[in-house]
C-alpha positions as CSV (number, residue, x, y, z in Angstrom):
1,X,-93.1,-74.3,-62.0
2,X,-90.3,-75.8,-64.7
3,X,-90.3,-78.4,-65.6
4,X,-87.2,-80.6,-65.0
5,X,-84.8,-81.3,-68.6
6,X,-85.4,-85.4,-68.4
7,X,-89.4,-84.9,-68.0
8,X,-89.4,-82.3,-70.4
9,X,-87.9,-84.7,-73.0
10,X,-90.4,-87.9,-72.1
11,X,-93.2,-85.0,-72.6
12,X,-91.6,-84.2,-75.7
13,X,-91.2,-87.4,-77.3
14,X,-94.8,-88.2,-76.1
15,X,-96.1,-85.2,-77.4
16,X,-94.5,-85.6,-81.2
17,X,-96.2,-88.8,-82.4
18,X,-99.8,-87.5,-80.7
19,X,-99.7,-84.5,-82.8
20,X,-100.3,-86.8,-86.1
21,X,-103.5,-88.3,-83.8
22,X,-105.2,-85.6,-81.8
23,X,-107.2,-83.0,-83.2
24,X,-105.4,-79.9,-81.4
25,X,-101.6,-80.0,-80.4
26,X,-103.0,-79.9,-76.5
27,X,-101.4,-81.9,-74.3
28,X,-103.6,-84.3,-71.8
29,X,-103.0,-82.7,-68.6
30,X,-101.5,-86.4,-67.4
31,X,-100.3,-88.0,-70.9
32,X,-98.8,-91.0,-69.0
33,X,-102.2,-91.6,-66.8
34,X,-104.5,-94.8,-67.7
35,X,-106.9,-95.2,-70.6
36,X,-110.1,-94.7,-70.2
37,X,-111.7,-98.8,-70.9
38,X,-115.6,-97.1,-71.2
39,X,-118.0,-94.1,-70.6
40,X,-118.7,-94.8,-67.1
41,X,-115.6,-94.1,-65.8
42,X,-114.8,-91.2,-64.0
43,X,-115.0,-88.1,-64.5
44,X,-118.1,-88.0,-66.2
45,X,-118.2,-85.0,-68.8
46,X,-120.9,-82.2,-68.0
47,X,-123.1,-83.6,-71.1
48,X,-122.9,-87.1,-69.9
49,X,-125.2,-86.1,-66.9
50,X,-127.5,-83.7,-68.6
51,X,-128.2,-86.6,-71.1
52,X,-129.1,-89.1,-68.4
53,X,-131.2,-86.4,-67.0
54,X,-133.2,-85.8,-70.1
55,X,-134.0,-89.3,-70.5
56,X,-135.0,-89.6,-67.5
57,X,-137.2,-85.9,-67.8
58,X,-139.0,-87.1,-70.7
59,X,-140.0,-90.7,-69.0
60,X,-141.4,-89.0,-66.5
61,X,-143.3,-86.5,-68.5
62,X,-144.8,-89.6,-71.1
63,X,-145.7,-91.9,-68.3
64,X,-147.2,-88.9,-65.6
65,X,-149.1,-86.6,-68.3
66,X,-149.1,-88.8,-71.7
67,X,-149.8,-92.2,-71.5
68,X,-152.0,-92.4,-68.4
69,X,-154.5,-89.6,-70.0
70,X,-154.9,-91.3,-74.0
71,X,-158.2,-92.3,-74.4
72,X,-159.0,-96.1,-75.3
73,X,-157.9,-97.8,-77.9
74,X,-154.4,-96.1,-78.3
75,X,-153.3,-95.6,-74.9
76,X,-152.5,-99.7,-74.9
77,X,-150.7,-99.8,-78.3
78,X,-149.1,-96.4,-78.1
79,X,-148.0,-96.5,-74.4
80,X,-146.4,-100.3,-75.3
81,X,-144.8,-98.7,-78.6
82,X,-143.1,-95.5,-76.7
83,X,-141.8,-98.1,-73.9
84,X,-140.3,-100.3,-76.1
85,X,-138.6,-97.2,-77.6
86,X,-137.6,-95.6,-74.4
87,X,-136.0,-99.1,-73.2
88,X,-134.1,-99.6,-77.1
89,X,-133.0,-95.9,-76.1
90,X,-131.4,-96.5,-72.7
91,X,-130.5,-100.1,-73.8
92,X,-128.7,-99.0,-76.1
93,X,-127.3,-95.4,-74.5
94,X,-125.8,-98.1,-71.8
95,X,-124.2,-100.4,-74.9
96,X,-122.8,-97.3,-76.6
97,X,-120.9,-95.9,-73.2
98,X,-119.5,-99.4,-72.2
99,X,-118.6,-100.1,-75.5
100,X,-114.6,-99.9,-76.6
101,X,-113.4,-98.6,-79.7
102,X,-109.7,-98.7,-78.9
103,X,-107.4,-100.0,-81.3
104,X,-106.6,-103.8,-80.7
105,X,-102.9,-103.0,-81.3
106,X,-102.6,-101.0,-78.0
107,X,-103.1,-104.2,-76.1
108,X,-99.6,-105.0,-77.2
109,X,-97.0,-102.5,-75.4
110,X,-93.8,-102.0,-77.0
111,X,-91.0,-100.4,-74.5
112,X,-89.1,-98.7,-76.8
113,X,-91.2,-98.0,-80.0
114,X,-87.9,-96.5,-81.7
115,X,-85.5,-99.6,-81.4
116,X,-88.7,-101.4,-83.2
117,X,-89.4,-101.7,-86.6
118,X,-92.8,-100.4,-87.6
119,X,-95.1,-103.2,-89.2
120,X,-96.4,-102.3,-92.5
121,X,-99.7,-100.8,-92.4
122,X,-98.8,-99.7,-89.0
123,X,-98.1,-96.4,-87.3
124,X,-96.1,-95.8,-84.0
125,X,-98.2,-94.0,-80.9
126,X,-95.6,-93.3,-78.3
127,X,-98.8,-92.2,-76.1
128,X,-100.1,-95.8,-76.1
129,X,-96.4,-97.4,-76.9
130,X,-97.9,-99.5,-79.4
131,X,-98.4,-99.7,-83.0
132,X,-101.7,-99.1,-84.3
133,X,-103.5,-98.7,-87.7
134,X,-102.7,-95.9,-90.2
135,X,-106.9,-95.2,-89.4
136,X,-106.1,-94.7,-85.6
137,X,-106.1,-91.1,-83.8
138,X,-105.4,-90.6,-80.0
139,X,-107.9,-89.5,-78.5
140,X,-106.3,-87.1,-75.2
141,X,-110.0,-87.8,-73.8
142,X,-109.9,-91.4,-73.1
143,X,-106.2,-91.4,-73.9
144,X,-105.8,-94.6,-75.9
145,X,-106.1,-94.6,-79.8
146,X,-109.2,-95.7,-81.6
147,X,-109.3,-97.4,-85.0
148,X,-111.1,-95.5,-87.4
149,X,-111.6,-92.5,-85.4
150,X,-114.9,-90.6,-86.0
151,X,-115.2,-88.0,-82.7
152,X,-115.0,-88.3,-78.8
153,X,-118.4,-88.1,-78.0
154,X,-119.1,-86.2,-74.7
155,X,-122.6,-87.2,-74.5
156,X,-122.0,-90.7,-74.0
157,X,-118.1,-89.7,-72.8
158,X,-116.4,-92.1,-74.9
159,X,-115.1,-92.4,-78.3
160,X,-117.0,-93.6,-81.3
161,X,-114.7,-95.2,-83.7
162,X,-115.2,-98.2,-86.8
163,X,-116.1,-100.4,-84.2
164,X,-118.9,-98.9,-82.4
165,X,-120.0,-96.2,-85.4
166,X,-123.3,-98.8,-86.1
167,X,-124.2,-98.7,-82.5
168,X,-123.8,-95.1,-82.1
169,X,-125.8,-94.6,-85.5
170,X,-128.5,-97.4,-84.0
171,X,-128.1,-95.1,-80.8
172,X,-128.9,-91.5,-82.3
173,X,-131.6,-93.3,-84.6
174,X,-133.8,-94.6,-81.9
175,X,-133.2,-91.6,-79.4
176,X,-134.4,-90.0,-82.6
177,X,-138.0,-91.9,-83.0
178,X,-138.4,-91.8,-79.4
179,X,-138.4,-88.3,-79.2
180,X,-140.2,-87.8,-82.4
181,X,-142.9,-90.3,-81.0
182,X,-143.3,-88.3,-77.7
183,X,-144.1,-85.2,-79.6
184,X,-146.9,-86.7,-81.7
185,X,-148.3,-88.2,-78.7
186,X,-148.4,-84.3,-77.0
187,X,-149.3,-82.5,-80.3
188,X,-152.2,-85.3,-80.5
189,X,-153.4,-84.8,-76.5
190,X,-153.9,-80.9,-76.8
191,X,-156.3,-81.2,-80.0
192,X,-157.8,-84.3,-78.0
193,X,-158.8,-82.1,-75.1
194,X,-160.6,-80.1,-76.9
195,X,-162.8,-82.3,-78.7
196,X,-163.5,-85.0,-76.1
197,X,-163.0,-81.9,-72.5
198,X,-165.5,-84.1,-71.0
199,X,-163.3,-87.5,-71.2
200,X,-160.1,-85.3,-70.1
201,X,-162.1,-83.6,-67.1
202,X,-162.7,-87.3,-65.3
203,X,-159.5,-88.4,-66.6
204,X,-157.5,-85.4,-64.9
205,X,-159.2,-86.2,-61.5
206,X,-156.7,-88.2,-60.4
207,X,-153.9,-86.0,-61.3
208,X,-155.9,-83.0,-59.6
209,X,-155.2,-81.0,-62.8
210,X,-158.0,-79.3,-64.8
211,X,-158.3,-79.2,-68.3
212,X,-156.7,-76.2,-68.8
213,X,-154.0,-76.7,-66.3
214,X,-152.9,-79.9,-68.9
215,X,-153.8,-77.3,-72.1
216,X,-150.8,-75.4,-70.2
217,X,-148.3,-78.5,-69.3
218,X,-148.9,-80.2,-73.0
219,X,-147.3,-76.9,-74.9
220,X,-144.0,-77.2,-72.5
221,X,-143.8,-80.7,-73.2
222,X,-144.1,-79.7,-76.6
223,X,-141.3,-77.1,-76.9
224,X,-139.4,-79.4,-75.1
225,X,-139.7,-82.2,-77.1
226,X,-139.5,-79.8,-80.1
227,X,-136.6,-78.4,-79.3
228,X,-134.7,-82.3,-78.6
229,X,-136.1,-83.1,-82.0
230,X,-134.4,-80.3,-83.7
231,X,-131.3,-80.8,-81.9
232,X,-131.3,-85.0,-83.0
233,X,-132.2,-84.2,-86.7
234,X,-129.6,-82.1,-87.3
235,X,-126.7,-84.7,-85.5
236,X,-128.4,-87.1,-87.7
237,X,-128.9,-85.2,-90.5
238,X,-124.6,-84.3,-90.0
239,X,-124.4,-88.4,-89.7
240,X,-126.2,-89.2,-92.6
241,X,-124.1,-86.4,-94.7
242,X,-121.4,-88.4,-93.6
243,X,-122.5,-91.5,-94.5
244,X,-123.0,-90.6,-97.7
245,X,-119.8,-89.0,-98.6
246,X,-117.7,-92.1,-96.9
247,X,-116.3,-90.3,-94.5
248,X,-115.8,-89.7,-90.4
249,X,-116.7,-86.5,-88.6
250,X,-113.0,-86.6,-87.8
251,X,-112.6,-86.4,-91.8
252,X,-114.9,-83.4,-92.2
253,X,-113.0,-81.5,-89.3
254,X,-109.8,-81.6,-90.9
255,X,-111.7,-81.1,-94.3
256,X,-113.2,-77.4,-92.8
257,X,-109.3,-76.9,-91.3
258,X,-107.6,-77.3,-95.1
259,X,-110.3,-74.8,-96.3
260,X,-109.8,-72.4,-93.8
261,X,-106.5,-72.1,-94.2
262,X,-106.6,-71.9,-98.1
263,X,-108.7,-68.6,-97.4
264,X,-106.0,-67.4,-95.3
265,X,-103.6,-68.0,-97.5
């Protein structure tokens, strides 16, 4: 279907000023639609789900096969220590989606950004129709601009920008220890069981699980713990790379981009 000449030119001057923001030239399938205030509005990206289903996979797991089956005295201290790590982790998972990292200037619309002198320090968004910092990028995502833009985060489904960077770091951190913890606690169990089978075989009763049936379940915990630790220490690892260097994930994107295209050229 064409689109009609006075659309084409809103869609056009909308889509000038974005390209200086976004990270591809694609549109937003609605560019004059709502922005998105926090993660928990709908839709909810694919990720978004599957994260709120492993957290909620690997609290079952600790508090069905791990913490009810350590033997006295660290089942109190290390089934007190992973709670108060799983509850910083979705604590803080809930902080980081409702959080905001929009640019305050978008809170002040400006009708017609072109009969409107740009304020120093200042850059015009005609997808917001506001001015916002020099720092700022659009995100088509959650279509509002966000100061100091690092990345659109799809596992929380919101932006992480300069003002919610230390509570995304904070996030990833203790998501981080929690899963590290988990898979001490299962490497720990399985060279238990073998040392104190007698303790684990009255323990497992209640469960009605033998020894070996939980000899079998531990190593699949394992992997799967294994494999969430590798995924969280290299994000954090990235994070910590960016730290260092002083710049946003944002930064290192367009960084790889000016390479590429110097071996092209």
């Amino acid at each position: 279907m064409l689109m009609s000449k006075p659309l084409a030119k809103v869609r056009l001057l909308l889509c000038r000023p974005c390209r200086k923001y976004c990270p591809s030239d694609d549109l937003m399938d609605d560019p004059l639609r709502g922005a998105r205030a926090h993660g928990f509005e709908r839709p909810f990206d694919q990720l978004q789900v599957t994260s709120w289903g492993v957290i909620l996979m690997f609290l079952v797991l600790f508090y069905v096969f791990n913490g009810p089956c350590l033997r006295y005295p660290e089942n109190v201290p290390v089934s007190v220590a992973w709670g108060v790590l799983a509850a910083l982790t979705v604590t803080l998972n809930i902080l980081c989606v409702l959080s905001d990292a929009a640019d305050p200037g978008v809170q002040t619309k400006v009708e017609d950004l072109s009969e409107v002198t740009c304020p120093e320090g200042k850059a015009a968004c005609y997808l917001c129709r506001a001015f916002v910092a020099k720092s700022s990028k659009h995100c088509r995502k959650c279509n509002k601009c966000v100061v100091g833009f690092d990345h659109h985060c799809k596992w929380l489904n919101t932006c992480v920008g300069v003002r919610n960077y230390r509570l995304f770091f904070a996030f990833l951190s203790v998501t981080l220890a929690t899963a590290t913890s988990q898979l001490a606690v299962v490497i720990y169990q399985f060279i238990d069981t073998f040392l104190h089978r007698d303790y684990y075989e009255s323990r497992l009763g209640s469960l009605r699980l033998s020894v070996l049936g939980y000899q079998i379940i531990l190593p699949i915990i394992a992997v799967l713990s294994l494999t969430t630790v590798g995924l969280l220490v290299h994000l954090w690892g990235f994070h910590i790379m960016l730290l260092y260097r002083g710049i946003s994930t944002y930064d290192w994107i367009l960084e790889r981009r000016e390479r590429a295209k110097q071996r092209e050229a």
